[in-house]
N, C-alpha and C positions, 0 to 999 in steps of 0.2 A: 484563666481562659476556660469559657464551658466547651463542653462538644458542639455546643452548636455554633461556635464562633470559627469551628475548622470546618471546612470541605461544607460545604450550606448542602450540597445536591445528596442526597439519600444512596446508601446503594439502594440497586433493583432489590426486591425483597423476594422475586420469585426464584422457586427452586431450580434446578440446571435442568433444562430439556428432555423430557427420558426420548424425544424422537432421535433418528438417523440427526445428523448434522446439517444432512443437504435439505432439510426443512424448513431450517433455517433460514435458507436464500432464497425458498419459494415465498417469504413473506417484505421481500424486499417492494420498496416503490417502483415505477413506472422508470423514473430515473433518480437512478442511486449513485455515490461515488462510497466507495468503499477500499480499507488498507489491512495488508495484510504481514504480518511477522515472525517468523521462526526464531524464535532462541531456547539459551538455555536457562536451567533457572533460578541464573545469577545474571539474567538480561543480557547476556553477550550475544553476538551473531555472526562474532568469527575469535580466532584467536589474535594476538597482534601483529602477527601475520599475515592476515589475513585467510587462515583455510577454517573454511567453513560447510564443509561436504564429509559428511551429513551431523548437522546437529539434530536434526529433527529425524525420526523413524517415515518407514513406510506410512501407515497411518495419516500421518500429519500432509506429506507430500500427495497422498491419494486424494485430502479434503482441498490442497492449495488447487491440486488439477478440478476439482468439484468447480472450485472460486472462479479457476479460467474459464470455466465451458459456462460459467454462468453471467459472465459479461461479456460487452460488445466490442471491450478494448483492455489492453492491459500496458501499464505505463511504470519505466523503470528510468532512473537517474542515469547521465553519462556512465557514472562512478560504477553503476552495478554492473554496466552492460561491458565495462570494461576488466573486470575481475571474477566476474561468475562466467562475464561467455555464456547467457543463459538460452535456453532454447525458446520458451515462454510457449508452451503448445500443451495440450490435453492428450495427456498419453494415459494416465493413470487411471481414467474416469472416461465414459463417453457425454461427446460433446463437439463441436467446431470448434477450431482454433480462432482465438479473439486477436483483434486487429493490434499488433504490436505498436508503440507510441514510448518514442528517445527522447528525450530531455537533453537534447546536446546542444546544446548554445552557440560554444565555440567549436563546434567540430572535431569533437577528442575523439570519437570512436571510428575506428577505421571502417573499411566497406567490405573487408571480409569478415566482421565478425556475423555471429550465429543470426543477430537481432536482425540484422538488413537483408538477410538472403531474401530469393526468389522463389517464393514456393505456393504463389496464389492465394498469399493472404496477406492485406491490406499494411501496410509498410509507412509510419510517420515520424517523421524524425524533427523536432523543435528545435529549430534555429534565431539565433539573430539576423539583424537585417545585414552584416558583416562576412557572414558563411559563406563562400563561395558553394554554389550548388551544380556546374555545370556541366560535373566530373562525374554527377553522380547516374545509377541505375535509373531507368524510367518508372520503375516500381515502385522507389523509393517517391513519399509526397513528402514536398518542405511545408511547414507550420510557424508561422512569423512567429519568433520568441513573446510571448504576449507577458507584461514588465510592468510593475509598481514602483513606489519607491522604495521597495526591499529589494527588487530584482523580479524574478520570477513570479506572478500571481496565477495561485491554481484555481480558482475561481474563474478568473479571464480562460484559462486552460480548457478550463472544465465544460465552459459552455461555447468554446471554438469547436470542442469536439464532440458534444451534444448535438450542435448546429451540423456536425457531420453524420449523425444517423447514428453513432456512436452513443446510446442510453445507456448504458450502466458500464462502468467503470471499476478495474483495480486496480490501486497504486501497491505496487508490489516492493519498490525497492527504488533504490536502500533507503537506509535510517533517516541522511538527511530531506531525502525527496518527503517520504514518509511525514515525518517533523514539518516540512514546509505546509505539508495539506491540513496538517490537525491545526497548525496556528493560522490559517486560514479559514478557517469553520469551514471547510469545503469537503468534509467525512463524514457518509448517515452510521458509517460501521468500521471498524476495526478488529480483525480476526488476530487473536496473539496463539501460537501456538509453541506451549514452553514444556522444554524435554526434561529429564529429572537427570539432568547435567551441570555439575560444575566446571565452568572454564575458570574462570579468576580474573579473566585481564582482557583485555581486547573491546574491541569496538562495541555500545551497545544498541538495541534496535530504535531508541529514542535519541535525540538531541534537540534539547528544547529550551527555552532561556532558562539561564537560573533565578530561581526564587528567595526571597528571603524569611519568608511565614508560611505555613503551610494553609493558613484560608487562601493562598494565590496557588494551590495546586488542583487538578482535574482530577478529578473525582465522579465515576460514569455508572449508571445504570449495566450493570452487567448481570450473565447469566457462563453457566459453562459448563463441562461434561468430559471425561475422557477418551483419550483416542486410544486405544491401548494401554500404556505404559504411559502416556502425555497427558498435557492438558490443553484443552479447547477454550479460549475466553473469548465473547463477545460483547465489545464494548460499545454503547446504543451511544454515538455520537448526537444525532439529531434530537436525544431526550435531555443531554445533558444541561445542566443550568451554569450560564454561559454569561451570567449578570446581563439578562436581555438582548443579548446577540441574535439573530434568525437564524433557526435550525437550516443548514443544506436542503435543495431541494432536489 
């Protein structure tokens, strides 16, 4: 088999950024959707435990707050909102806090956690048409679970909350939420941000079918730069070659 019978799409050939990071996001489209990831770098994002605070240094968490204050919504899985309790707010960096968006189908996550408080910023939580909603805060809005025949389609997702004034977008979490948008072609960008940590074992920030050849694996224009002690990668979703798929819009 030659090289060019693996991975057909080229890396980027350009060298890593010497700008800040957040120049990065100034070169984004009009409407973007964009994912983002912390690990270590043996790809894990928590132990098999689950504790996952902190893999990633100051640095990395300064750039994820860059990411919130630079979109209009930020969207995490039942699974995350129930084991990080994440706050999802721009502390580290200035910015507004972007409108929080649940992925909760069945209604896992209860109504004290962090994700649904009341604090004057815009509150959505993705249900089926099964959820009882009647219980809930006025602040919270319901989002009809929008469903393929895989389940959940973030493409449908994507442009329910587009149609909400919601333009750019981070899929923050977790792995599988994450995994569902990349096999969706529904990502212009992907931010990995990987610490010079060994875990060994535990969960990793991908879950994606398994392949049997490696010309069936993604292979992405990227560029990248260090945060300190870490690394920066940014993987150009909408450049990638996708055997004629339409890049995200």
């Amino acid at each position: 088999m030659s090289d060019n019978d693996v991975n057909a799409a080229p890396l980027d050939p350009r060298p890593a950024d010497p700008d800040d990071p957040q120049a990065w996001l100034a070169r984004w489209p009009a409407l973007c959707v964009v994912g983002q990831v912390g690990q270590s770098l043996d790809g894990r994002v928590a132990t098999p435990n689950g504790h996952s605070h902190y893999i990633n240094g100051l640095a990395s968490r300064v750039f994820l707050h860059q990411l919130r204050a630079a979109v209009d919504g930020v969207i995490v899985g039942a699974g995350t909102a129930l084991a990080d309790a994440p706050q999802l707010t721009v502390r580290h960096a200035p910015g507004t806090d972007p409108a929080r968006v649940i992925i909760d189908p069945r209604g896992r996550v209860p109504l004290d956690n962090p994700v649904f408080r009341d604090d004057g910023t815009q509150v959505i939580r993705v249900v089926d048409a099964h959820t009882p909603t009647h219980a809930w805060p006025a602040h919270i809005d319901a989002l009809a679970w929008p469903i393929n025949d895989e389940g959940l389609d973030p493409q449908a997702l994507v442009t329910a909350l587009q149609a909400q004034g919601l333009k750019r977008l981070l899929v923050e979490g977790g792995p599988t939420t994450l995994s569902g948008f990349i096999q969706a072609n529904a990502l212009n960008y992907v931010y990995a941000m990987i610490a010079p940590l060994i875990i060994g074992s535990g969960p990793t920030g991908w879950v994606m079918p398994e392949i049997d050849h490696l010309d069936q694996a993604l292979r992405l224009p990227m560029r990248s730069m260090p945060l300190d002690d870490e690394l920066l990668i940014e993987l150009d979703f909408a450049r990638m070659d996708r055997g004629g798929a339409s890049p995200p819009t």
